[in-house]
C-alpha positions, 0 to 999 in steps of 0.5 A: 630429311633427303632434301639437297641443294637447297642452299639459296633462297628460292624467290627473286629477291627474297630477303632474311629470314627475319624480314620474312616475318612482316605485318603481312602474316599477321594482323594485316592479312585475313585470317587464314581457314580454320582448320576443320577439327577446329583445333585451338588457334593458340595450339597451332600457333605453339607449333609455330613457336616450337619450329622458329625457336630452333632457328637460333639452335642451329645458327648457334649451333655453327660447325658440322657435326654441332647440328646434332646437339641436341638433334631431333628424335633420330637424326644422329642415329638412325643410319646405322648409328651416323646421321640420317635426312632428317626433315621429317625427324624435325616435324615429327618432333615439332609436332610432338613438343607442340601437344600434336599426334604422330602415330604411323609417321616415321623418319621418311618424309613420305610417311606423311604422305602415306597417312594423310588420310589418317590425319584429315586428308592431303589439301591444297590450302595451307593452315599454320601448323600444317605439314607442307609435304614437297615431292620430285619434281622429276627422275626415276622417283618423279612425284615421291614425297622426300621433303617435309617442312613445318607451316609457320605463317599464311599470307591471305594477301599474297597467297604465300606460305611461311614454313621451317624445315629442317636438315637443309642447305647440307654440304654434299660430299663424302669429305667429311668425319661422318663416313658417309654422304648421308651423315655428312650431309645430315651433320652439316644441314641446318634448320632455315625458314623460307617463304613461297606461294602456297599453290601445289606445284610451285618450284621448291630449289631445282627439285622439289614441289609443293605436293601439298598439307597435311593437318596436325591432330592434338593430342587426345583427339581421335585419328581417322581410322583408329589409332589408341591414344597418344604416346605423349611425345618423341622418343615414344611408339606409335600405336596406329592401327590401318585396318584391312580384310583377309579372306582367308586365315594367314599363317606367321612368316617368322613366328608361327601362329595364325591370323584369322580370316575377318576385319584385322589391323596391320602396323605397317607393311615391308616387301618380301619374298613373293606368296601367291597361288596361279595369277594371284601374288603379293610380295608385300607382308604385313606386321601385325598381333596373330591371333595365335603366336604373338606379333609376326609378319603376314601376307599381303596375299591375303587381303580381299579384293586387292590385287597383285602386289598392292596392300591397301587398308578398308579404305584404300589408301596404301599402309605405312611401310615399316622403317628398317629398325622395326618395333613393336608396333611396327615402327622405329624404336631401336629393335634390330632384327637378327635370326636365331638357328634354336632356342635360346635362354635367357641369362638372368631370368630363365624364360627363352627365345623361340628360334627365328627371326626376332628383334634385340635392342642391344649387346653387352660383352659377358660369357663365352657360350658355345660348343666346339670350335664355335663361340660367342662373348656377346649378349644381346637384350630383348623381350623373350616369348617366355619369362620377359626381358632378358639376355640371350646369347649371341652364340645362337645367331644364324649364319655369324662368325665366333664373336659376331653380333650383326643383325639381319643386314650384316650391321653390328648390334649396338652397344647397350650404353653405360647407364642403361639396363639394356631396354633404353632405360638410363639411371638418375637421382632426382633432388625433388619431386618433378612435373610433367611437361605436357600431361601433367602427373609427378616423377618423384624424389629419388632414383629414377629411371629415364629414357632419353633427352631433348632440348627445350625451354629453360627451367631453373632457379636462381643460378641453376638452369638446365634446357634439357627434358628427359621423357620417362614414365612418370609416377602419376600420370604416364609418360612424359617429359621432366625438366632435368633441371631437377638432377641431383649434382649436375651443372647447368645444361647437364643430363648425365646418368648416375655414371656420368654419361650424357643420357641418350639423345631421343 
């Protein structure tokens, strides 16, 4: 997702994409290693698939701004509501469409790196369906992971490596209608297909290096180190659990509450204001369940036998770093954090929010709440400590202007978007019962609520097609994908909500 300049091929030589793909990846070539999970051939070749078959969606695709229909989990979205790099929103979502786990991944292409271990470990010889990781090559950040790319093919013959990544070969220029460097180039990225030797170190445009591989895990099977079970697609949270040691209860930063001294896990870890008692200090703070007061951020400080400003698990790889819109569990999820000066309560269902830092997921424009000269229109959507979902009111924010809805950064709140209640849910009407795409179970006939859309294989009948799946909970069998071909009164390659508006990209 942060590569640049990557507008030429890389190998003297080198040809299109499709003469890349000869004999020599295939039957003319010893079969690469197995992977040591001993995960299916035909799995990790879906991976392949997956990834080349989006190849056509962006050459189609053509002109800026197009790459972002249907664009990949947050790429549209995630820098502050424009495009974001999105190299790794692509692997993730091609490991995810493909059956495979990405618990603790995040939109940074670093994050990959950072839970290697959880996933077998970083290797230097490539299997197809691998995360192909590339770092700096030099620079105030020489050696950081900022680019990652799917594994497609493996030449035993020529010790090469076929992998497709996305959002490169982006224009470089602030120019354009996204406002921004980032978005723009994140707009006019495309998903290409290279080929290079496969050994760590080999030259990646005037950047990068092959920094190494990570193994995909399917779906169900176990994460070394924890993790509950697959969240079954893009668009969901991860669960993943690093575990780690205080030696010492630790006291909430935001919340209150406690987490006991002993063997916790942690979600992730942001950089904050330092704690420490003498030499000993730690600025890191670790997002986690207290065992009193809820979900909260704790001190780094704590964990035994690290030192300062370092905040590794049991096993001594570094936790994953939260990725600013901060879910749940740690990850990206659409939260946004903002800061309330009391208590506040909730609009429609009583039940109240406790005073502090706390995450919303959107605002609607309602009622003036307020006292004196102070006033706000706004309400904003989130999970209360008391009485479950509901609105607040942004009159208790801290430190905002009358009709001011930013969070803790200073950027607005987003919208909650017509169709949706507020918590990511938008409104449909189903013609018939609709099957799972990856677990299985049944959405039934009728109105329905789904959480978000994504491009894919064609489902259809007759005439009538439609190429995008909405992911929602399921009436048997859990969270999934349907095809959407099964809405009520829509065209082809139509995913509207009951009021018409295109349902929210994943």
């Amino acid at each position: 997702m942060e590569l640049r300049r990557l507008t030429r091929p890389l190998r003297r030589g080198a040809v299109a994409v499709t003469a890349l793909l000869t004999a020599a990846f295939y039957a003319g070539c010893p079969a690469p290693p197995a992977h040591a999970d001993d995960t299916p051939v035909e799995a990790l070749n879906q991976i392949a698939n997956v990834a080349r078959s989006q190849l056509s969606v962006s050459i189609n695709n053509g002109g800026p701004g197009t790459v972002c229909s249907p664009g990949y989990l947050t790429s549209c979205s995630g820098n502050g509501g424009k495009g974001e790099y999105w190299c790794a929103d692509f692997a993730r979502w091609v490991w995810a469409y493909a059956g495979f786990r990405t618990d603790g991944l995040n939109a940074a292409a670093r994050s990959f790196k950072q839970m290697a271990s959880a996933y077998g470990g970083e290797h230097s010889t490539p299997r197809i369906g691998d995360a192909i990781l590339f770092h700096n090559r030099g620079g105030a950040d020489q050696g950081v992971v900022h680019h990652v790319a799917i594994v497609v093919a493996v030449s035993a013959i020529t010790g090469e490596v076929s992998f497709v990544s996305g959002d490169v070969g982006g224009e470089e220029n602030t120019r354009g209608p996204e406002g921004d460097e980032e978005a723009h180039y994140a707009h006019t990225a495309k998903v290409r297909e290279d080929t290079l030797d496969w050994t760590r170190g080999t030259h990646f445009g005037g950047e990068s290096a092959i920094d190494g591989y990570v193994n995909p895990v399917l779906n169900g099977r176990p994460l070394q180190g924890g993790g509950g079970g697959s969240t079954g697609g893009s668009g969901g949270t991860s669960d993943y659990k690093s575990w780690v040691r205080t030696y010492a209860s630790a006291p909430g930063r935001d919340h209150g509450g406690t987490l006991y001294a002993g063997r916790n896990y942690v979600f992730c870890r942001v950089w904050g204001a330092q704690v420490g008692f003498g030499s000993a200090f730690n600025h890191w703070w670790l997002y986690t369940d207290m065992d009193t007061g809820g979900r909260d951020f704790v001190s780094a400080y704590y964990l035994s036998g690290q030192g300062n400003d370092v905040a590794n698990d049991e096993n001594g790889t570094p936790l994953p770093e939260c990725d600013g819109e901060t879910s749940g569990t740690g990850r990206g999820g659409g939260r946004y954090w903002v800061r309330t000066f009391s208590s506040a309560p909730g609009r429609d269902t009583g039940g109240t929010l406790n005073g502090g830092r706390n995450y919303v997921f959107c605002r609607v424009w309602g009622a003036q709440v307020g006292s004196g000269s102070a006033f706000n229109h706004w309400w904003l959507y989130t999970d209360l400590d008391t009485g479950g979902r509901d609105y607040v009111s942004a009159y208790y924010l801290s430190g905002q202007g009358n009709d001011v809805a930013n969070d803790e950064n200073g950027a607005p709140v987003p919208d909650c978007t017509s169709g949706d209640d507020g918590g990511g849910r938008s409104w449909v009407t189903t013609f018939a019962s609709a099957p799972g795409r990856d677990h299985g179970g049944t959405l039934y006939a009728g109105r329905n609520y789904v959480l978000c859309r994504v491009w894919g294989a064609q489902v259809g009948s007759g005439g009538a097609f439609n190429h995008w799946w909405l992911y929602t909970d399921l009436d048997t069998g859990g969270r999934d994908y349907v095809s959407a071909y099964y809405l009520s009164g829509q065209g082809n390659d139509v995913a509207n909500d009951e009021n018409g508006a295109p349902i929210r990209d994943c």
